[in-house]
DRENPA-3360 file (N, C-alpha, C; in nm, 2 decimals, always signed):
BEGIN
1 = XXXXXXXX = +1.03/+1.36/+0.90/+0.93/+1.31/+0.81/+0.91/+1.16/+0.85 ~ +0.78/+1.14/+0.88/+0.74/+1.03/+0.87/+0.66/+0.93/+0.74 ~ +0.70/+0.82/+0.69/+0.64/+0.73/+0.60/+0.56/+0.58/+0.64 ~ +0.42/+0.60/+0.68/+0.38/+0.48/+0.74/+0.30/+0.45/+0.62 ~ +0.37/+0.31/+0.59/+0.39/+0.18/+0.48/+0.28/+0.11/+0.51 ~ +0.16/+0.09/+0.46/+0.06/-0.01/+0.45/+0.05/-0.12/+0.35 ~ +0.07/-0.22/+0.37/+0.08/-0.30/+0.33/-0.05/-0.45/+0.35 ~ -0.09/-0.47/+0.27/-0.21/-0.63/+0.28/-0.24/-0.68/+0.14;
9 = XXXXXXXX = -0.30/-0.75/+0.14/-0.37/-0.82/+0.08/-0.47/-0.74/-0.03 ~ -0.51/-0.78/-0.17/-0.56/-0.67/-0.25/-0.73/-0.71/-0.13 ~ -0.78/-0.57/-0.16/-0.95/-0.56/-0.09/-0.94/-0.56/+0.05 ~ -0.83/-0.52/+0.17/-0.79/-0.55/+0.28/-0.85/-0.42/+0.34 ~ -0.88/-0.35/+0.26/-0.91/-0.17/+0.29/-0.76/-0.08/+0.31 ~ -0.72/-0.11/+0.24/-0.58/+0.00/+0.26/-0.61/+0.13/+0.21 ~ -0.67/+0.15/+0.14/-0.72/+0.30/+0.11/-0.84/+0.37/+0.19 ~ -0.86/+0.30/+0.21/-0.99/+0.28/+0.31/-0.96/+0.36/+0.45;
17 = XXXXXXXX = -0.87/+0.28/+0.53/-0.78/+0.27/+0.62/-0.67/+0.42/+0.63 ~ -0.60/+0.43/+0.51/-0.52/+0.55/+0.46/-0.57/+0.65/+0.48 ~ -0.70/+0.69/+0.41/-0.76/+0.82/+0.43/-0.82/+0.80/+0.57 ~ -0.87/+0.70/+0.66/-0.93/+0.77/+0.79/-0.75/+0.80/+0.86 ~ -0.67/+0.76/+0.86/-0.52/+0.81/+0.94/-0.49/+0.94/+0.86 ~ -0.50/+0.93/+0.73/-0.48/+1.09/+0.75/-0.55/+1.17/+0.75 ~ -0.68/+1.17/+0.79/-0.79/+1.24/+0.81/-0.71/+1.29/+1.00 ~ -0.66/+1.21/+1.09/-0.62/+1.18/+1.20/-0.50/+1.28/+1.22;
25 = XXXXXXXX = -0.43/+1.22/+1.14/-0.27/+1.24/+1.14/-0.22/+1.36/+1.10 ~ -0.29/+1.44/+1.01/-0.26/+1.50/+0.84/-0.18/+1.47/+0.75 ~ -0.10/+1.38/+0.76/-0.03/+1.32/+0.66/-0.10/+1.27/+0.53 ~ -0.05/+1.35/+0.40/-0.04/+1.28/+0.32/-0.07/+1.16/+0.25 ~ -0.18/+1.16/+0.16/-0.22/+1.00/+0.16/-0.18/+1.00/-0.03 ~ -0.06/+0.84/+0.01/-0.02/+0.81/-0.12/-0.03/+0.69/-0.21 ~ -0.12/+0.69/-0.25/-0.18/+0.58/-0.26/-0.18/+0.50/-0.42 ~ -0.07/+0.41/-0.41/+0.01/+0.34/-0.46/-0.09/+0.34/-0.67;
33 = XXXXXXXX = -0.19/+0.33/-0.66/-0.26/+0.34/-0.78/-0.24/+0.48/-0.89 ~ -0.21/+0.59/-0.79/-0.22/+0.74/-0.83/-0.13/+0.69/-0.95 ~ +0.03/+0.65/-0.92/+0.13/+0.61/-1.02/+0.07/+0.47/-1.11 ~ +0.02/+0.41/-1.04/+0.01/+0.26/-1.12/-0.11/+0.28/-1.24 ~ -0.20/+0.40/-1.16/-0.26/+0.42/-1.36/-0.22/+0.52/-1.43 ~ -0.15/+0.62/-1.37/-0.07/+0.70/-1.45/+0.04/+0.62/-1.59 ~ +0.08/+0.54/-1.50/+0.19/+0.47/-1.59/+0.12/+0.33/-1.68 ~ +0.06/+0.33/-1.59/-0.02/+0.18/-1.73/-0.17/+0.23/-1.80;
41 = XXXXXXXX = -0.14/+0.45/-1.82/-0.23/+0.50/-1.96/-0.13/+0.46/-1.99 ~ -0.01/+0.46/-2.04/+0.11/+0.48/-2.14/+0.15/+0.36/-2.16 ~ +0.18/+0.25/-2.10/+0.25/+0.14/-2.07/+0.16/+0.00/-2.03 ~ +0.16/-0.08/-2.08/+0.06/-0.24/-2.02/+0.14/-0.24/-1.88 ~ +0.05/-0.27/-1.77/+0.08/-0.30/-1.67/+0.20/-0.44/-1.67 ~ +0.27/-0.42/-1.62/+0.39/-0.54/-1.61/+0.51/-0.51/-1.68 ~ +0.51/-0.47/-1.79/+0.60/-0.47/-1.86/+0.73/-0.39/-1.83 ~ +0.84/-0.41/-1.89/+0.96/-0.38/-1.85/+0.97/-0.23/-1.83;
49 = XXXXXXXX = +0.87/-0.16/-1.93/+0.88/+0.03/-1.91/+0.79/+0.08/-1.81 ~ +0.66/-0.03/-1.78/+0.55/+0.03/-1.63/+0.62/-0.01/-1.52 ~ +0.67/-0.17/-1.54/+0.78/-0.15/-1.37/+0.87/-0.04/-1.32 ~ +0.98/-0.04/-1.44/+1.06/+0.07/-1.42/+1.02/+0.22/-1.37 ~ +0.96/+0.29/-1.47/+0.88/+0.39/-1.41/+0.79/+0.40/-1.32 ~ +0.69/+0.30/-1.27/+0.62/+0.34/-1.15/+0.70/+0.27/-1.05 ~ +0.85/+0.28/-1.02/+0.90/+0.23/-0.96/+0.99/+0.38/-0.90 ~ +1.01/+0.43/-1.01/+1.08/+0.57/-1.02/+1.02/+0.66/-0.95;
57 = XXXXXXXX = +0.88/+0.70/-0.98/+0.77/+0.74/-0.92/+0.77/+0.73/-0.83 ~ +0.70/+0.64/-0.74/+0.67/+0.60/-0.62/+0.84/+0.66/-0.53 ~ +0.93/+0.66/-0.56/+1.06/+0.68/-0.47/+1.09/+0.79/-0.50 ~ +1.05/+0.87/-0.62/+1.04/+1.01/-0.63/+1.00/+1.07/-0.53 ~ +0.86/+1.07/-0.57/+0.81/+1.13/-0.44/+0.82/+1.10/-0.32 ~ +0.86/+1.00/-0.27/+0.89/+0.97/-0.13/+1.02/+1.04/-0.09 ~ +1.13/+1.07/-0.17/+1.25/+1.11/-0.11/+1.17/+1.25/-0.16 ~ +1.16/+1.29/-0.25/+1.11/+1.46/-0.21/+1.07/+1.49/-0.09;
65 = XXXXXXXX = +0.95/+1.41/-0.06/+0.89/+1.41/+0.02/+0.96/+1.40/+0.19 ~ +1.04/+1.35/+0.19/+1.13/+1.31/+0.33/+1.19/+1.46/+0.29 ~ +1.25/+1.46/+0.20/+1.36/+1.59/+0.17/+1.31/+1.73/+0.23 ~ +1.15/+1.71/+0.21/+1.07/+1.83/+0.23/+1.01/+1.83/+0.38 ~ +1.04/+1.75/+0.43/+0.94/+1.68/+0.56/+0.81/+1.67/+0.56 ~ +0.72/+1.60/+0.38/+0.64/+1.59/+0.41/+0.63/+1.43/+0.45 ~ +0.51/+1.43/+0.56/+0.46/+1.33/+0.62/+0.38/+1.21/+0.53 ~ +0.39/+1.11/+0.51/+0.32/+1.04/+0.35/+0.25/+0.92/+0.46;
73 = XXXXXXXX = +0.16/+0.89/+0.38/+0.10/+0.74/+0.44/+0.10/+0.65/+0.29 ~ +0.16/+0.58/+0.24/+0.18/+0.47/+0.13/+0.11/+0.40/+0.13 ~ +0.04/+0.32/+0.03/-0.07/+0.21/+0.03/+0.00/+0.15/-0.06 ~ +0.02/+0.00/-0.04/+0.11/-0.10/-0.12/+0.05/-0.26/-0.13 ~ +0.00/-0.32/-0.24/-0.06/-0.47/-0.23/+0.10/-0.53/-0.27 ~ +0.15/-0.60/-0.26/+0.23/-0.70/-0.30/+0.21/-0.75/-0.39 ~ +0.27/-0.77/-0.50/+0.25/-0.84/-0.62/+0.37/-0.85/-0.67 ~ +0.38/-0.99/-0.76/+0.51/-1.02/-0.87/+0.60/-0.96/-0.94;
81 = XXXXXXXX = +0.52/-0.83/-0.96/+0.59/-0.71/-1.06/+0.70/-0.61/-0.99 ~ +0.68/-0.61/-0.87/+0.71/-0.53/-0.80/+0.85/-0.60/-0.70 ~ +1.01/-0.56/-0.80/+1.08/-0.60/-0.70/+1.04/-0.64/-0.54 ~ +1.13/-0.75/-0.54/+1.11/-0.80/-0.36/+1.17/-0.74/-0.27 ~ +1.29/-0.67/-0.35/+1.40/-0.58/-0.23/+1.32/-0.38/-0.24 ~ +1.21/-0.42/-0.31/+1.15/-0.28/-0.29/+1.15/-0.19/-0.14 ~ +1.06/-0.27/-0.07/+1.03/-0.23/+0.07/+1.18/-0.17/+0.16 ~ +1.26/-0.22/+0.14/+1.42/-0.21/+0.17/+1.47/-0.06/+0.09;
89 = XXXXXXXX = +1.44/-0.09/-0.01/+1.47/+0.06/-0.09/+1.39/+0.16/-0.07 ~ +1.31/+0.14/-0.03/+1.21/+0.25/+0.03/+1.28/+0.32/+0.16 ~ +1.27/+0.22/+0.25/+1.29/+0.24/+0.44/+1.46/+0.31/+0.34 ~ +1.55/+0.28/+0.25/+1.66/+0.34/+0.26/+1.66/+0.51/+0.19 ~ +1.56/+0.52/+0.10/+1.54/+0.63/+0.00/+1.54/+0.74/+0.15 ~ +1.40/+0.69/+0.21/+1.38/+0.79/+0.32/+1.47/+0.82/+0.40 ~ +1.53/+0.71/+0.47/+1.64/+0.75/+0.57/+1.79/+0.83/+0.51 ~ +1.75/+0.82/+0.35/+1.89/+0.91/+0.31/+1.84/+1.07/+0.35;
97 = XXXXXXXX = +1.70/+1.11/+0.35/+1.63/+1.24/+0.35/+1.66/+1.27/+0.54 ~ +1.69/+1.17/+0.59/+1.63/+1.22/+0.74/+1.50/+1.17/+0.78 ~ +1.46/+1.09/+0.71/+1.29/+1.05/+0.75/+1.34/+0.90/+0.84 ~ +1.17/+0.86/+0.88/+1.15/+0.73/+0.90/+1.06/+0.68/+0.85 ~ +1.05/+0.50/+0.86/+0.93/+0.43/+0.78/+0.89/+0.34/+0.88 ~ +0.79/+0.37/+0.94/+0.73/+0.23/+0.97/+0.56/+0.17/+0.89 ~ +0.60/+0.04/+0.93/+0.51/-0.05/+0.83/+0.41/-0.10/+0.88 ~ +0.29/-0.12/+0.86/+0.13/-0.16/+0.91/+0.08/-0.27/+0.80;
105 = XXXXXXXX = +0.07/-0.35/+0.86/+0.06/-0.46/+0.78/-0.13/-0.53/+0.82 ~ -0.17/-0.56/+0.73/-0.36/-0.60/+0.72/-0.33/-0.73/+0.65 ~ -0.40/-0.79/+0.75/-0.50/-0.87/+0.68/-0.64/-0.87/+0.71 ~ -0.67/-1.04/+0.60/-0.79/-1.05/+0.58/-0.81/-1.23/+0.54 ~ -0.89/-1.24/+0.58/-0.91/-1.42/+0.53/-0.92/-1.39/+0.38 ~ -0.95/-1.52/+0.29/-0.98/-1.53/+0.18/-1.10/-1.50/+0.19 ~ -1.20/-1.57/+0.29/-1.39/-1.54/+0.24/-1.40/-1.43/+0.23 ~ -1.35/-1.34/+0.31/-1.38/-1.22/+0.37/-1.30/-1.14/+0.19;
113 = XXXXXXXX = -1.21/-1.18/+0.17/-1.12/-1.06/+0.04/-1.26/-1.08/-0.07 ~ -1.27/-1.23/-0.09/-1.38/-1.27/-0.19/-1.48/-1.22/-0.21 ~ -1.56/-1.18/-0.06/-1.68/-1.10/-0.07/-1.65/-0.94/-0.09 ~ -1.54/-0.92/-0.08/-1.50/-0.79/-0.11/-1.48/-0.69/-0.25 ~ -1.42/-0.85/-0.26/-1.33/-0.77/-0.43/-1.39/-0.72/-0.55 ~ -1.48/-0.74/-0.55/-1.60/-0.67/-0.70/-1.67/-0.54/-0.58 ~ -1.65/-0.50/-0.46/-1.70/-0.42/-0.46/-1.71/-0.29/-0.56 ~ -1.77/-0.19/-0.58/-1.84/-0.07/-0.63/-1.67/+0.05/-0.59;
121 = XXXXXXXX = -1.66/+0.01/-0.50/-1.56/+0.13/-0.46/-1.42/+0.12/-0.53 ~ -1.39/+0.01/-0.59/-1.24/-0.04/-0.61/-1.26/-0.04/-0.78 ~ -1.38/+0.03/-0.79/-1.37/+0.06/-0.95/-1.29/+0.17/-0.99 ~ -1.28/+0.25/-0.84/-1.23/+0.41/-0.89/-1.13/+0.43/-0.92 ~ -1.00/+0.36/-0.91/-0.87/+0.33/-0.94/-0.83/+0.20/-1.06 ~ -0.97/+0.16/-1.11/-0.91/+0.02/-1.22/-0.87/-0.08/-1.09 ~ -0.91/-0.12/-0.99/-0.83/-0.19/-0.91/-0.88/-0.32/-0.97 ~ -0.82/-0.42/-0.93/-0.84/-0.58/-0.96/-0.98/-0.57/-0.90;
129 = XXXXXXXX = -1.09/-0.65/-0.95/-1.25/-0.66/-0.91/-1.28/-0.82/-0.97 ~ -1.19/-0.89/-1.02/-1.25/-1.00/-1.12/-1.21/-1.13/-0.99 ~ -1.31/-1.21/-0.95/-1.30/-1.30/-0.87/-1.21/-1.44/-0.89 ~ -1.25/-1.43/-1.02/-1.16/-1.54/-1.11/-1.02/-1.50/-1.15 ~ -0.99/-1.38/-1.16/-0.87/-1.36/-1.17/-0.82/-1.38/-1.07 ~ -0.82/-1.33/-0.95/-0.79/-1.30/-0.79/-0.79/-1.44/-0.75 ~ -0.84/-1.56/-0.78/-0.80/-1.71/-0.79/-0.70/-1.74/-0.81 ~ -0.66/-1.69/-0.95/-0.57/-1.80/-1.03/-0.44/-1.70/-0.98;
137 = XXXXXXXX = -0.41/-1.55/-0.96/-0.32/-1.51/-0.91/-0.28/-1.49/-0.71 ~ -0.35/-1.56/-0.62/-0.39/-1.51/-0.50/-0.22/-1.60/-0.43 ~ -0.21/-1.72/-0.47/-0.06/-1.78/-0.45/+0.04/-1.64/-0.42 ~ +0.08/-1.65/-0.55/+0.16/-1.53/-0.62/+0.16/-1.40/-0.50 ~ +0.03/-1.33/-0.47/-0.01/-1.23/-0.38/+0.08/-1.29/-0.27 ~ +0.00/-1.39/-0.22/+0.05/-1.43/-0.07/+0.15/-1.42/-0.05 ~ +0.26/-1.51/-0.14/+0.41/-1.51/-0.16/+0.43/-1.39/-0.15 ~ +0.42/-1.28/-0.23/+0.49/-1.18/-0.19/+0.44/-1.08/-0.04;
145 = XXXXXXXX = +0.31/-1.09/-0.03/+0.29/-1.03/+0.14/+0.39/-1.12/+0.23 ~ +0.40/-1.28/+0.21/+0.45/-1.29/+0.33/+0.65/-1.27/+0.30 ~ +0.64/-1.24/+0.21/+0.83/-1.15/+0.22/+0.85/-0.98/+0.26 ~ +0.71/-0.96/+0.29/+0.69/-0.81/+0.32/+0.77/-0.75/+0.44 ~ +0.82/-0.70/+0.51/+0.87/-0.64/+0.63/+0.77/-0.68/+0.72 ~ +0.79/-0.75/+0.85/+0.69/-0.78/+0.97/+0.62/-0.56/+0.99 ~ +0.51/-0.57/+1.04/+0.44/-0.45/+1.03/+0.45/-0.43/+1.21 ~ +0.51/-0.32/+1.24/+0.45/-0.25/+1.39/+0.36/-0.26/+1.46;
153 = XXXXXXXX = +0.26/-0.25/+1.34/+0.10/-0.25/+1.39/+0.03/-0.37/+1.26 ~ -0.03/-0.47/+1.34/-0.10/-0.56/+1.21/-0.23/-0.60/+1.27 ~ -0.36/-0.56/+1.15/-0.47/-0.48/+1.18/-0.57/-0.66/+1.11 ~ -0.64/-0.71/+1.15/-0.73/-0.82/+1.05/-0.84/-0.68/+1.06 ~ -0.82/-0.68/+0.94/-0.98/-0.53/+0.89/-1.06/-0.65/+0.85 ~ -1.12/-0.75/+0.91/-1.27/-0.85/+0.88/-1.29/-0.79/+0.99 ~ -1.25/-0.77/+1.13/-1.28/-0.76/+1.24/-1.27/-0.64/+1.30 ~ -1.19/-0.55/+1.26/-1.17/-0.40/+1.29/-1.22/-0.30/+1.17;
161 = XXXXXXXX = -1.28/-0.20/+1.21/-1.37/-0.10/+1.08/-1.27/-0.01/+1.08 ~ -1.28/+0.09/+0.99/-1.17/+0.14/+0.94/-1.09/+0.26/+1.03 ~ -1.20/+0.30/+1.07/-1.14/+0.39/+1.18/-1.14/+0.38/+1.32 ~ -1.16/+0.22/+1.33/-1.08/+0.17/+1.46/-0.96/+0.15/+1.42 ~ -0.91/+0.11/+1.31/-0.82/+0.05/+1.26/-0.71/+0.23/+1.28 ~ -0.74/+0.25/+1.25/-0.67/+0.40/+1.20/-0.65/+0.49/+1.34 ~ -0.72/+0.43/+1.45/-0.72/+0.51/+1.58/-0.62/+0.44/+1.59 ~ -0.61/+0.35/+1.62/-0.50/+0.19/+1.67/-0.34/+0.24/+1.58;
169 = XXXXXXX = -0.33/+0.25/+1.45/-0.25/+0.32/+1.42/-0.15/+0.41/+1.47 ~ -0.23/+0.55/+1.47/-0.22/+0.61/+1.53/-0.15/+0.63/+1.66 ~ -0.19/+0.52/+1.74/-0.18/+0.54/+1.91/-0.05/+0.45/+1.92 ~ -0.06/+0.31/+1.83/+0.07/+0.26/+1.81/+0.22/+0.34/+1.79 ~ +0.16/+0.41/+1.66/+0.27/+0.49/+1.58/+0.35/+0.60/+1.65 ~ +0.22/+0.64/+1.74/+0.24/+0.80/+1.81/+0.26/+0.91/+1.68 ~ +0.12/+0.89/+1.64/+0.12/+0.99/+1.54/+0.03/+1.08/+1.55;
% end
């Protein structure tokens, strides 16, 4: 089982990106929101009971998933909420199954996230869309992308379209 970890910046196209590799690959597309609005119908995002459980979640299914040899592709923004030693507990959940993880890491300038982030498409998940929010928290973001695991493959999606991005993947990964 393979687990390729995408990781950027929020509005970087990680879902974007996800589905053309597994459109490619067939793997599995897991895409880190499925749990994060699952768990914040029930729970305010942040809080002590939505960290914990979409924490549970997300490593649920990933060790099933290794367990089973299914192949996953992860989509992950970095943020505050989300222990730092996560990414480590992940690469370990899997390798207890027999699997591997490698990590793909995006960026993106700030102009470029800015003109992005109210797009139309990032409504479909509740994703962050508020420009002014994405201001006052974007420090915060950075800090935690840059304690992320260096990435295999690291993609600037201002300059690469999604399924260049996702061939390059691929050809990297040997997937």
């Amino acid at each position: 089982m393979k687990l390729v970890f995408i990781h950027g910046p929020v509005a970087s196209g990680k879902l974007t990106i996800a589905r053309a590799l597994g459109q490619l690959s067939g793997f599995a597309v897991f895409h880190n929101h499925l749990v994060v609005d699952a768990v914040a119908a029930v729970f305010p995002f942040g809080c002590e009971s939505f960290v914990k459980l979409r924490e549970q979640m997300w490593l649920a299914t990933m060790r099933e998933a290794a367990r089973t040899g299914r192949s996953l592709i992860f989509t992950f923004a970095p943020e505050p909420s989300v222990a730092a030693d996560f990414p480590q507990r992940v690469v370990e959940t899997v390798a207890a199954e027999g699997g591997s993880t490698m990590f793909v890491q995006l960026k993106l300038s700030r102009d470029e996230q800015e003109k992005r982030i109210d797009a139309a498409s990032r409504a479909e998940f509740g994703k962050l869309r508020s420009l002014e929010l994405l201001r006052q928290l974007r420090d915060q973001f950075e800090a935690c992308e840059r304690a992320m695991p260096p990435g295999e493959v690291v993609i600037d999606t201002a300059v690469t379209q999604p399924q260049d991005a996702a061939r390059e993947i691929a050809r990297v990964l040997a997937l």
